[in-house]
N, C-alpha and C positions, 0 to 999 in steps of 0.2 A: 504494500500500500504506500502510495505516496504520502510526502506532509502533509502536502496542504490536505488530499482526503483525511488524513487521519487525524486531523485539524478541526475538519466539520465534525469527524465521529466521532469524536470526545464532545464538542458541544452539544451535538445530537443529541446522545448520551445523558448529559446534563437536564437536556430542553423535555427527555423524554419523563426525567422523574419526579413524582409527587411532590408536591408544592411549589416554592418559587425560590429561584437561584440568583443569586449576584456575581457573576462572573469579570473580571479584569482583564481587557486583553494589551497587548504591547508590542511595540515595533513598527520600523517605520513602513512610512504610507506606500512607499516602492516597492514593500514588499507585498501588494495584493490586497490591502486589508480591505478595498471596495469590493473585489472580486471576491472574498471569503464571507462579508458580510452578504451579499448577492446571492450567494452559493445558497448558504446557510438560512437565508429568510425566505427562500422562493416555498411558495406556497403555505408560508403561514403572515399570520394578521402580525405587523412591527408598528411601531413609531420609532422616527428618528430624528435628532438632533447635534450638527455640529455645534459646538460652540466655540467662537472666535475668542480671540484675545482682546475682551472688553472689558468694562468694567463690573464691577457685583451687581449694582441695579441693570445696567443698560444688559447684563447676562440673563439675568430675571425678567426682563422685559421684552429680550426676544423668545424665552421660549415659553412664553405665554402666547405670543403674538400664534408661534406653530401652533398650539395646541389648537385655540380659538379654529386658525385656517385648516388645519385635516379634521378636526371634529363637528367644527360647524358652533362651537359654542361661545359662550361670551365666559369671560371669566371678572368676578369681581374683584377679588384679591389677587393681590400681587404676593404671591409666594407659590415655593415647590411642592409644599403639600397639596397647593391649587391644583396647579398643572397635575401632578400624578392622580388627583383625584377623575381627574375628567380623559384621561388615558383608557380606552379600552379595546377588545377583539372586537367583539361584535356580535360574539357567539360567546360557546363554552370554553373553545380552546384557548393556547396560551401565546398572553402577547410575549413581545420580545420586544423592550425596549430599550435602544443603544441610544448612548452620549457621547457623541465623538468630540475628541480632544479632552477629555473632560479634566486634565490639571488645570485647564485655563480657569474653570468655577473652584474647584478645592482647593484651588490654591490662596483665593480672596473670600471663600466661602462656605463655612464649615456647615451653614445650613443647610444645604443644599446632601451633605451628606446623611443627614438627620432625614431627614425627607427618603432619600435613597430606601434608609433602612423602614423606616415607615410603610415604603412600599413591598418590602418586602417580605414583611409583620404581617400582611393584611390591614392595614391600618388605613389605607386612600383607598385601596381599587380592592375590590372581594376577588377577581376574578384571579387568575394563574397567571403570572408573570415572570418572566426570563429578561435579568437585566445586565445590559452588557455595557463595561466602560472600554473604552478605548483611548489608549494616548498613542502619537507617534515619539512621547519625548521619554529615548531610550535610558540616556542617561540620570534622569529624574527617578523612571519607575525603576530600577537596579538600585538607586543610593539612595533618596530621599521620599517615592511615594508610602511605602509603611511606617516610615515616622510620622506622615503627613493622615495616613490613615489610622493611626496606632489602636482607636478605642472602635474601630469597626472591624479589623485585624476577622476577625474569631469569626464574623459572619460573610466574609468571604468564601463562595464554596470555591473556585479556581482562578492562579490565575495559568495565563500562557502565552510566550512572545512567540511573537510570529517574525518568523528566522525565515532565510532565503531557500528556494526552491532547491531540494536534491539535484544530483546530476540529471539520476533517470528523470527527471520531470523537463530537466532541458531536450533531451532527446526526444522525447513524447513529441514536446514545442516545437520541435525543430525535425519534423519528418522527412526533408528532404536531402537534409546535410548526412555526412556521413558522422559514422561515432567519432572519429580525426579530428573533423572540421568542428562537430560540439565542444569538445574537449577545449579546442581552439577559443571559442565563444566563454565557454566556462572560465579559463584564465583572465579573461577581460572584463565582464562584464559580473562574473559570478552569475547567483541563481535570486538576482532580483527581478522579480514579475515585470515589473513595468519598462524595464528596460529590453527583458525578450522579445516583449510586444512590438515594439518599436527596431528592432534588428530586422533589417530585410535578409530573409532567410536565401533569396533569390539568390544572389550575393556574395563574395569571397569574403573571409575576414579583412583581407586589406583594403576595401571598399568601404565596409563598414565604420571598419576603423579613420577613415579619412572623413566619410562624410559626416556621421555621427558625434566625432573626439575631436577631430582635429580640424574642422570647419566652423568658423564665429557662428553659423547659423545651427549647426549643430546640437541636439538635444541635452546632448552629453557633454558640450564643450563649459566648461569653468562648472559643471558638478560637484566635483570634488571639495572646489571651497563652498559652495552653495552649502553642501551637507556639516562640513566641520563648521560654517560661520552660525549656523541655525541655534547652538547650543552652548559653544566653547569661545570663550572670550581670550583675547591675547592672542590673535591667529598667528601672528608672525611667529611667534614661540612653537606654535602646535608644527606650521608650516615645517621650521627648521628640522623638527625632530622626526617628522614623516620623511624630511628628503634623506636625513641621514639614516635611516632605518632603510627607506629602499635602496641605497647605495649599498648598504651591506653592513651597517654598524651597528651590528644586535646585542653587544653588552654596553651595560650603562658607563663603562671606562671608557669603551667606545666613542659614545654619545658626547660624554664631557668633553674630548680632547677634539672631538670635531664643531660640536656647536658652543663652547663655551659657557654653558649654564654651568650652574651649580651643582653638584651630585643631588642634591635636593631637592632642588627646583623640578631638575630633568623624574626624578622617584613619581613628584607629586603630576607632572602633566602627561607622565606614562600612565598612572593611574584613572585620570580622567577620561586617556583616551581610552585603557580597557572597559572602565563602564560605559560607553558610548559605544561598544563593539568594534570600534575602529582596530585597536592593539589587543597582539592575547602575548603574556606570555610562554615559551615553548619547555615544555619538562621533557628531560629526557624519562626511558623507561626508563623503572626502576630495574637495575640486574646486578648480581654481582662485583662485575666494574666500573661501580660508580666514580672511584676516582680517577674514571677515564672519560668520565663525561663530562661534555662543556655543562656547563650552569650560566644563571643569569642571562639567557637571552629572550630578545625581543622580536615580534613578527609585525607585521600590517596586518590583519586580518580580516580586513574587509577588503574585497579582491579588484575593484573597481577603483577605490584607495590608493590601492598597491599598484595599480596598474600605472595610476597616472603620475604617481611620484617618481615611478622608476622609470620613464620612456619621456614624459612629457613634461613634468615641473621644471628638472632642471635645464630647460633649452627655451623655456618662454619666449626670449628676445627674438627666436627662430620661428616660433611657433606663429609669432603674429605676423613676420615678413616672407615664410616662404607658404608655396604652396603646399595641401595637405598633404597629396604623394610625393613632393620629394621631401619633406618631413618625414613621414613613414619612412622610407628607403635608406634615408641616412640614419635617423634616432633609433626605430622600432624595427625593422627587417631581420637585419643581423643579432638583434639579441631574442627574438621573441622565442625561437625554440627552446635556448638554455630556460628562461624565464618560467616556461610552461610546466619543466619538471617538475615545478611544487603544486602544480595541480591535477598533472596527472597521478601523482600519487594520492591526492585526494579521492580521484576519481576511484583509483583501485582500492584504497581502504574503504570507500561506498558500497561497491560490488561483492566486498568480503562482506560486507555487514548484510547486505540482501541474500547470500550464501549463505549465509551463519541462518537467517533468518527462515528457510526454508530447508534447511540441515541438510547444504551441502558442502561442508566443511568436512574436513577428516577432524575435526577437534570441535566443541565446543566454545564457542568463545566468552570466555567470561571479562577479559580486558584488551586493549587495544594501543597501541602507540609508536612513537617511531623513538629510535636512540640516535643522538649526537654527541661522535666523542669527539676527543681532541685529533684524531688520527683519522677518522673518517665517520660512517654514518652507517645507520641500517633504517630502508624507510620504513618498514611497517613490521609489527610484531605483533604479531597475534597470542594470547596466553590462555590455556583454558584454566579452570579453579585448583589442579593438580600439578600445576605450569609444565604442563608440555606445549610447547611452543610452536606455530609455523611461522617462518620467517619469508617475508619478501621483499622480493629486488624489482624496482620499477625503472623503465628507460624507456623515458619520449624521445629525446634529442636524437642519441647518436641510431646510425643507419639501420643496427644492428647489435641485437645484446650478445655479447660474446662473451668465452669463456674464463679470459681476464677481469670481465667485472665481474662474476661471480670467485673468483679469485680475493678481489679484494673486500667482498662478503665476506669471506669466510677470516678473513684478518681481523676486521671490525668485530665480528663477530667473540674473538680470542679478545681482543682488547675489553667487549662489554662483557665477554665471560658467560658468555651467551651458549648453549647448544638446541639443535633444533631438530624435532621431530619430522619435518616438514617444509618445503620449500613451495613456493608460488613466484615464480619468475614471471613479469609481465615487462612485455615489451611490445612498444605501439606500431613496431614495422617488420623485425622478422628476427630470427636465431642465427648465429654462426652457425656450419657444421660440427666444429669442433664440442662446443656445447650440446649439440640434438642428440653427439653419441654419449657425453657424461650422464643424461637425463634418459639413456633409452638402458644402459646399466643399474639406473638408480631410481626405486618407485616411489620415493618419497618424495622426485621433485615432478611438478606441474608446469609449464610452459603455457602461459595464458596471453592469448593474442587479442589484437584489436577486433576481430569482429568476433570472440566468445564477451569479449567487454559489451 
């Protein structure tokens, strides 16, 4: 099952059981939340309400005005107990009432949350009601919405952010491309909804990328700060530490000797950017040789982020006097395959989890992750609860996975102190010979190509 269905099935789920729910939803607006709100209300009775960045009355005031326009009624009082009294199906069944943005009221408005819970006491509407909040502002509901909700906490039944579409969902979207070319599309764009929409699938990636990124008229073109200016004050500071992150400076020693901040400064605006989903940072597995593992490092983690600080921020001066293809051809051409390996391994740790999911794994999986040591790396480790291990090796870039890099597997492998039950070798274009005879000797290891992915 996809997210986003399993997305709907859990509110389903909710919307199907006795009495009335208050559900919290989160994340941002690109990631679909029209289309899941859409999904999810087609064929039952909703009201709905955006609410803008107003003030407390003039908030109260417009969603009196809605109530009045879809009910047909006048209201005398100005308050939310009003409004939710005069909220109904029409019938026996359950409404579903969503308030979209809704920090922008609780944040100036704690009545409004009294009311909330009012309605879903029975206290305004008799009838069955499913109430849904939604904010896009990520970094609010991570760090500060349950302080801001603290005495309502308890009557919350769910909450759930709504995260960017799986791989398989890009392929679905994308029927005509090959798995390659998605893969391609995933590196740049990730698996945000509204940006799939808007990719002419018709189309090479370097088209896309030209017209899309790299043209002023462009959808996508100044995005990047669009998203970080929305939340995060001090951009020039955020700016700096995104460029030096996609240049390659993932420890915070790093960071300091190239952007000058403070160790402290640099601690605390890492932190803002991991609640904002922008940064994660990366844990090696845990194995035996830990002390061969890097520590303290830093990623971009939001892949459209990532995309544009490593190809497009630092060349801006370029970007606004040449044109988009020969922009692409000199900046983006030549690095974009190395670039992708971090996503094709993404893509292959997906595939193991829909395997696992349908038990066709030789193991179990009970944990999952990748090692980075100081000597080299292993992408993906799979452990089941008795830690027998399969280990995999993933290669987008070069021609050909050959026997030398699994060579150097098996080094990392001594350094993490690793042994493995099981091997899954993926490689997105073909095998040496040399390898096809190690693997036709040996049944533990798998060979998994671009179109089994």
């Amino acid at each position: 099952m996809t997210e986003r269905k399993a997305q709907i099935k859990r509110l389903e789920e909710l919307y199907q059981q006795d009495g009335n729910q208050l559900v919290i939803l989160y994340g941002r607006r690109e990631n679909g939340i029209r289309e899941l709100l859409q999904d999810f209300c087609k064929e039952k009775k909703s009201f709905y309400y955006y609410a803008p960045e107003v003030s407390a009355k003039a908030q109260q005031q417009r969603m009196i005005r809605e109530v009045e326009k879809q009910y047909d009624v006048s209201l005398s009082e100005e308050s939310y107990d009003s409004c939710f009294s005069r909220v109904k199906s029409g019938d026996a069944s359950k409404l579903v009432l969503i308030i979209d943005e809704f920090e922008h009221i609780v944040k100036k408005d704690q009545q409004f949350m009294e009311s909330i819970l009012k309605l879903k006491q029975h206290k305004l509407y008799p009838g069955p009601v499913m109430i849904l909040l939604y904010t896009s502002a990520v970094a609010w509901a991570q760090q500060n919405m349950f302080k801001t909700l603290e005495k309502y906490k308890k009557k919350i039944d769910a909450t759930e952010q709504l995260s960017e579409l799986k791989f398989v969902e890009m392929v679905q979207s994308f029927p005509d491309y090959t798995v390659s070319q998605s893969v391609e599309v995933y590196g740049v764009i990730g698996g945000v909804q509204e940006y799939m929409e808007k990719w002419d699938e018709s189309r090479d990636i370097r088209y896309n990328i030209c017209k899309h990124i790299l043209s002023p008229d462009g959808f996508l073109f100044g995005e990047a700060e669009r998203i970080i200016s929305k939340e995060l004050r001090e951009f020039s500071v955020y700016n700096t530490i995104l460029e030096a992150l996609a240049s390659g400076k993932r420890k915070l020693n790093d960071l300091y000797q190239e952007t000058g901040f403070s160790r402290a400064k640099i601690s605390v605006y890492l932190k803002n950017l991991m609640a904002f989903d922008m940064v994660e940072k990366v844990t090696s597995f845990e194995t035996g040789g830990w002390e061969n593992a890097q520590k303290g490092l830093y990623q971009i983690k939001d892949t459209f982020i990532n995309f544009w600080f490593k190809f497009v921020y630092p060349h801006l001066s370029d970007l606004y006097r040449m044109e988009p293809e020969k922009f692409y051809d000199t900046y983006i051409a030549n690095g974009l395959e190395e670039y992708l390996n971090r996503y094709f391994v993404k893509v292959c740790a997906e595939y193991l989890e829909l395997m696992n999911q349908v038990h066709k794994l030789p193991l179990q999986m009970h944990k999952m992750g990748t090692w980075i040591g100081k000597q080299g790396h292993i992408d993906i480790i799979v452990q089941n609860e008795v830690r027998e291990n399969l280990i995999c090796l993933c290669n987008w870039s070069e021609p050909e996975m050959t026997f030398e890099m699994c060579q150097k597997l098996f080094q990392s492998m001594e350094q993490a102190k690793l042994a493995a039950n099981y091997y899954y070798l993926f490689s997105a274009k073909s095998f040496d010979e040399k390898l096809r005879k190690m693997v036709s000797a040996d049944k533990r290891i798998l060979l998994v190509d671009m179109n089994q992915l």
